[in-house]
N, C-alpha and C positions, 0 to 999 in steps of 0.2 A: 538336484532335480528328481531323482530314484525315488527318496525319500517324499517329496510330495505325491509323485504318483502313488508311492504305499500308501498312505495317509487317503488321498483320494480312492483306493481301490477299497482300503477298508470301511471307507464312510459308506460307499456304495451296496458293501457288501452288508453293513449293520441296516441300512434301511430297507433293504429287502428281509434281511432277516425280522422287522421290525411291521413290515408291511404281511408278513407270512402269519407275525402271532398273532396281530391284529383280527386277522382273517379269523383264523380258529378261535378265538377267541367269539368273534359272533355266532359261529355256527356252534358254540358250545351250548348244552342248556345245560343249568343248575337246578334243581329241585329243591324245593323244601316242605317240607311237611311240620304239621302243627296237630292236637289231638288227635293223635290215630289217624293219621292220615284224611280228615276231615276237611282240612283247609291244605291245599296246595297250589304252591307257586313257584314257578317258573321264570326262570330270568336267561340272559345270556350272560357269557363271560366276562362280556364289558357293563353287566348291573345293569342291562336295559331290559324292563319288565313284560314278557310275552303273553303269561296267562295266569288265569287263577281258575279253581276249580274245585269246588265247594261239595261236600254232601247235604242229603238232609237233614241231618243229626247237627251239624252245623249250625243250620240255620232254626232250628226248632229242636233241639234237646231233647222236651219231653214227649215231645210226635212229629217226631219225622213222619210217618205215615201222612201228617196232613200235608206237608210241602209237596209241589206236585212239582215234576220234572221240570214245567215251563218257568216256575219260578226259580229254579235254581238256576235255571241258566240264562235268565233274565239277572237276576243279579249279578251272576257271573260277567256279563256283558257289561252292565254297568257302571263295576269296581273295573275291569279292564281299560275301558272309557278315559274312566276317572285317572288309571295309576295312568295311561299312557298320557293324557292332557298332561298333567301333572310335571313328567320327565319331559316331554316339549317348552314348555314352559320355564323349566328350570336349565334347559338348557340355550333359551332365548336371555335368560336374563346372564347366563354364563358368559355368552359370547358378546353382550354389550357392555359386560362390566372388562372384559378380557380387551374388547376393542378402546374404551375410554383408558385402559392401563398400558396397550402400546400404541395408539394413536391410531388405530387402523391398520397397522403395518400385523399381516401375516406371520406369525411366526408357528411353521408346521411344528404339532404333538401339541401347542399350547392347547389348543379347543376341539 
């Protein structure tokens, strides 16, 4: 009987431990940068895409001078739009193909 409650104390204990990384895990950002800092993105621990953040040089090479602030962060908006549809999406078609593999039945950490 001892030995179950071990078993039960430690299951308890790993899924808080599991529910802690989880945590930090979102509040983590990743950066990534691409030419010189021109293109940068931002994600969380767990690959969920937060922002992107463009220069002008980016988007116009040979005249930046002609992009104007409004447009850069008009596309900014747009690729954010897009990537966050995107990861919704992908994780709709995750959880039906996850629900038609165990029948419906919940299994926590699968999804």
């Amino acid at each position: 009987m001892m030995n179950m409650m071990n078993m039960m104390k430690q299951a308890q204990d790993i899924q808080k431990k599991l529910i802690a990384a989880q945590e930090e895990l979102t509040n983590t950002n990743i950066v990534a940068e691409t030419a010189n800092g021109s293109v940068k993105i931002v994600c969380d621990g767990k690959g969920v895409f937060k922002s992107i953040k463009l220069t002008a040089e980016a988007i116009n090479p040979e005249n930046p001078s002609a992009v104007s602030q409004d447009d850069v962060e008009m596309l900014e908006d747009l690729i954010t739009t897009a990537m966050n549809t995107a990861v919704e999406k992908s994780k709709s078609v995750m959880e039906e193909k996850m629900k038609s593999v165990t029948g419906g039945v919940n299994i926590p950490g699968l999804m």
